[in-house]
N, C-alpha and C positions, 0 to 999 in steps of 0.2 A: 708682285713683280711689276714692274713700272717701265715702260721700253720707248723709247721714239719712233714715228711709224713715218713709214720716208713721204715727203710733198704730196708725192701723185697719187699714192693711197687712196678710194675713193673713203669718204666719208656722209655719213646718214645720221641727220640728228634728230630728236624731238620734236624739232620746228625749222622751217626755212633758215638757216643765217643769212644774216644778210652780209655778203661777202667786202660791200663797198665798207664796212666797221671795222672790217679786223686787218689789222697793219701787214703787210705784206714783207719776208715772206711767211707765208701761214702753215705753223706747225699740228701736228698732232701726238698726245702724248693717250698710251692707253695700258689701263692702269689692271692688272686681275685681282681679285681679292679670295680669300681663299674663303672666309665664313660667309654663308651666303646671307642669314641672319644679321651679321652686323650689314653687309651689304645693302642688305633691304632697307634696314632704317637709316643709312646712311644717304641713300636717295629720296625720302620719308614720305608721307603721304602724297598719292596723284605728282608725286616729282618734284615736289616744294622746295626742298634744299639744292635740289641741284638748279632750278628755276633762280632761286636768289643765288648762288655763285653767277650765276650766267650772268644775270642783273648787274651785279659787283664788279665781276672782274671782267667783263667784255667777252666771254669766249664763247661757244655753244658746248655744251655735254651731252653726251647719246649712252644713255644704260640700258644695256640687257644682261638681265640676271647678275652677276658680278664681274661683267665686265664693263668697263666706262672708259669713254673715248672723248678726250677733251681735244676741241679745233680752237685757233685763236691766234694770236698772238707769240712769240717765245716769253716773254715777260708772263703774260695771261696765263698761259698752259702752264707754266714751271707753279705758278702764284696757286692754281686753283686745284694742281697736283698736291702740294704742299697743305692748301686746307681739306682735299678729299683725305689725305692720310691724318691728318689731325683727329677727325673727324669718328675715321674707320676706329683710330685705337679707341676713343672714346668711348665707341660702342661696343667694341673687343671686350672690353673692361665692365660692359654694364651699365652703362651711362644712358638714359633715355636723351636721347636727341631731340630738342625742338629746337625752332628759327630764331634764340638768341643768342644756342651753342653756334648756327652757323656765322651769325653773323661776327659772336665776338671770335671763331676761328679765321675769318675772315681778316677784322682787325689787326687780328696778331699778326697773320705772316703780312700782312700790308707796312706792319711796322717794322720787324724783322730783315723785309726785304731779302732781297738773292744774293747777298755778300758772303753768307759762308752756306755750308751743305745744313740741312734741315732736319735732322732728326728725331722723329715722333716718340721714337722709344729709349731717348735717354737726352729728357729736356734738359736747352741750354741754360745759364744762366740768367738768361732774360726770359723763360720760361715764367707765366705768368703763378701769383699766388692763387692756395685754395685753403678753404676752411672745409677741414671733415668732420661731418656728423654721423651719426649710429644709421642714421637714415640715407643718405645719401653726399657724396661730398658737393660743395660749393667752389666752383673756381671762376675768378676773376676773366671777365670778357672784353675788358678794354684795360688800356694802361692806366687809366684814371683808376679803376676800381682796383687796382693790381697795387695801386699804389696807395688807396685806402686802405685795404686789406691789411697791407706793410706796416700802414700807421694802427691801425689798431692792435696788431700783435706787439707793439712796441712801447705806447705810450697808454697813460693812464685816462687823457680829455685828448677827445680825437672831437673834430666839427666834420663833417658831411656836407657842404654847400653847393648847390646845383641845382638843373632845370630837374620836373617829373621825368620818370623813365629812365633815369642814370642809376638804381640799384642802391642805393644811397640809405636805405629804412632797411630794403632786404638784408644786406650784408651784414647791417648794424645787428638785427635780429639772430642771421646765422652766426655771427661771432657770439652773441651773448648765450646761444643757446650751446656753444662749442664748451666756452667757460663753465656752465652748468653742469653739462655732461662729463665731462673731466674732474668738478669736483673743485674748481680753483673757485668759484664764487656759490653760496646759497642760495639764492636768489637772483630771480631776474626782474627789474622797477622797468616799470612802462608808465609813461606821462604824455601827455600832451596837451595842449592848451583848447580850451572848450572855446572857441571862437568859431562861430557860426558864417560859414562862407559866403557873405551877402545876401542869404535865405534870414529867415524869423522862424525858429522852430517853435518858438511858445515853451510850452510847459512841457517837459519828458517824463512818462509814471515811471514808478517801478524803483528799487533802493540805487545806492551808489553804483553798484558795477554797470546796470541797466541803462542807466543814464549818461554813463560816459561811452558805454561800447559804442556806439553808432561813433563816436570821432576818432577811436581806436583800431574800424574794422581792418584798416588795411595793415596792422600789426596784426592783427588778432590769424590773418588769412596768412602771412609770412611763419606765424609760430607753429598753424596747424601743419602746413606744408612742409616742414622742415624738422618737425617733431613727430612723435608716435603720440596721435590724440589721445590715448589713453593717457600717456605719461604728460600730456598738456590740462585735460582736465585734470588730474591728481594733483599740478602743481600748483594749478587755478585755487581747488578748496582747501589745499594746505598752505597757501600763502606763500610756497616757492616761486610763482611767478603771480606778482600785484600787479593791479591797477590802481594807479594813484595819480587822480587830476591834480595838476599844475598847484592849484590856490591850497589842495591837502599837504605840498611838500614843504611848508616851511617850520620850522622848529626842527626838524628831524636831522639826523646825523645817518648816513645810509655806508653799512657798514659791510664788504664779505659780500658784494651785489654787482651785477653787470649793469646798470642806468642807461636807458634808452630814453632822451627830450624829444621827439618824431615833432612835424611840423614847427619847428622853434625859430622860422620867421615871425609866429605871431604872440610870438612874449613878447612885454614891456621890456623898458630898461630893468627896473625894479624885480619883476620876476625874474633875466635870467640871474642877476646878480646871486638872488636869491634861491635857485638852483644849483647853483655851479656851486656856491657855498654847503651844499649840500655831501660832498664827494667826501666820504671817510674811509677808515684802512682797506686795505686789501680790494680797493672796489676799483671799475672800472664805466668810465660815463663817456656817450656818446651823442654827439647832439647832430639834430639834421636838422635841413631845412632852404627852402626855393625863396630864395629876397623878392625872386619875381610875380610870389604870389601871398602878399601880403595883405591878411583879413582886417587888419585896425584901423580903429579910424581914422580918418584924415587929419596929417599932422602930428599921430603918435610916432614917436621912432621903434622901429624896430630891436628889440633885445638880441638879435643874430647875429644884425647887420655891426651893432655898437660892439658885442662882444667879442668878432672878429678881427675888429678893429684895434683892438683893446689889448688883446690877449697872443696878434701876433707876435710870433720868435720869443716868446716865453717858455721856458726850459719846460720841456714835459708836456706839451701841449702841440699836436698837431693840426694843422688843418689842410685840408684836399677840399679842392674844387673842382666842380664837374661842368663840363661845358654841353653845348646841344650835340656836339659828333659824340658824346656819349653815349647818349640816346641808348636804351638797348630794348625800351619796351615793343617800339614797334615803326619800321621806316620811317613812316608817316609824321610819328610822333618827333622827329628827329627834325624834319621839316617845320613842320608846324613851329618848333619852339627856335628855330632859327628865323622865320617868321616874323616873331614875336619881337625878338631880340632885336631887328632890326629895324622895325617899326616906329616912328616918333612918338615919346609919350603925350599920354593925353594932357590937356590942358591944367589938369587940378592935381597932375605929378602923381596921381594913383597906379600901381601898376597891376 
């Protein structure tokens, strides 16, 4: 139940607010939750999530036990009621909560906005997409990812373009492994181009899989998390889900596969050509990758950069870009790469 609690109300929060921030005059909305379970993670560790609402939306929140008392703003309290319930069904439903669920609940109703009434338990149309797996579902945290998501359920070459931290590898992965477990494709193809990111690693032991895992790990860390490791190694030695460097993919006709390019700023011209040619029946290919972090050498063009170039508004083919407000790894990182972005480049046009 969710009620307005009149001005003069005293209110006691977690920390001082500092009353000169919040717009005058200052509401309070105070919310009860009947599961005390989802309650709890709902406020989640040492008060984290409700710390970042405060952060976000300007307002201060006071929890005890299940009940939460948000002070603020009328815009702030309606905004940060709206993501406390977001939140609560999430966890009604089984959802482990961490700070990118709060953040992309946050996103949402920021976009949403207060034009019509908000309803947690029977999302609107602009309700964000999700991919469900056997393991746990995947839903979209920002509208960019909401609208990859879109593209891949649709089209058969989707591109991923964007800074780190935008979800861009994840989703790719949780889609491919969505297609697997349903049975619409055989196999899952993992690629990436073995370009060593301004380090010299020298000589790698060990046969093919050994030598490429180290540039695949952060697939490799998206498959386990989102699969049941038993059913990830089994697919590993039965060759339902490969590893195939970049330079092993030409000749081949890849047929009944979900295709994952991960890193595919740092193909050549030549290679993506030579990739993309690769897409046969019933298969679906997704290619990712950050222009702003390109390992070739000076002078080479990027195969990303040309083939998005290339292959815009080509029937059947989509592309979503991610910008830095995408961000969903971690605040900081959201900065940092805005940052970056505005920074002059350097003298020798490396980025």
């Amino acid at each position: 139940m969710v009620k307005s609690a009149p001005e003069s109300s005293s209110f006691v929060s977690r920390r001082k607010p500092d009353r000169d921030s919040l717009n005058p005059p200052e509401t309070q909305v105070v919310i009860d939750f009947d599961d005390n379970r989802a309650a709890s993670a709902l406020v989640g560790p040492y008060g984290q999530n409700l710390a970042q609402i405060e952060r976000r939306l300007s307002v201060v929140v006071d929890s005890r036990g299940n009940h939460i008392t948000i002070g603020g703003s009328r815009e702030g309290c309606d905004a940060a009621r709206r993501v406390l319930e977001t939140l609560y069904a999430q966890a009604i439903s089984g959802h482990d909560l961490v700070q990118g669920d709060v953040e992309g609940a946050i996103r949402a109703v920021i976009a949403q906005g207060s034009l019509f009434e908000f309803d947690t338990k029977q999302p609107s149309a602009t309700a964000f997409e999700a991919i469900n797996l056997r393991k746990r579902p995947v839903r979209a945290r920002t509208a960019a990812q909401d609208s990859y998501i879109r593209a891949l359920k649709r089209h058969e070459l989707v591109f991923g373009v964007g800074p780190a931290g935008t979800g861009k590898t994840w989703l790719a992965v949780a889609h491919a492994a969505q297609l697997f477990e349903r049975k619409e494709v055989d196999r899952i193809i993992l690629s990436r181009p073995a370009v060593e990111a301004g380090e010299r690693l020298g000589f790698l032991p060990g046969d093919l899989r050994e030598k490429v895992d180290p540039y695949l790990r952060p697939i490799y860390d998206a498959l386990y998390d989102l699969m049941d490791a038993r059913i990830v190694e089994r697919a590993l030695q039965s060759g339902e889900i490969e590893i195939a460097p970049l330079a092993f993919m030409r000749g081949r006709t890849l047929t009944n596969a979900a295709i994952i390019l991960d890193e595919a700023q740092n193909t050549t011209s030549m290679q993506m050509k030579m990739f993309l040619t690769r897409l046969g029946e019933n298969s679906r290919m997704i290619i990712t990758g950050d222009p702003s972090q390109v390992d070739l050498p000076n002078g080479q063009t990027s195969g990303l950069a040309e083939a998005a170039r290339l292959l815009s508004g080509v029937e059947g083919i989509a592309q979503v870009q991610f910008r830095a407000e995408d961000v969903i790894r971690h605040e900081l990182v959201a900065r940092i790469v805005a940052a970056y972005e505005g920074a002059p480049s350097p003298a020798n046009g490396k980025s």
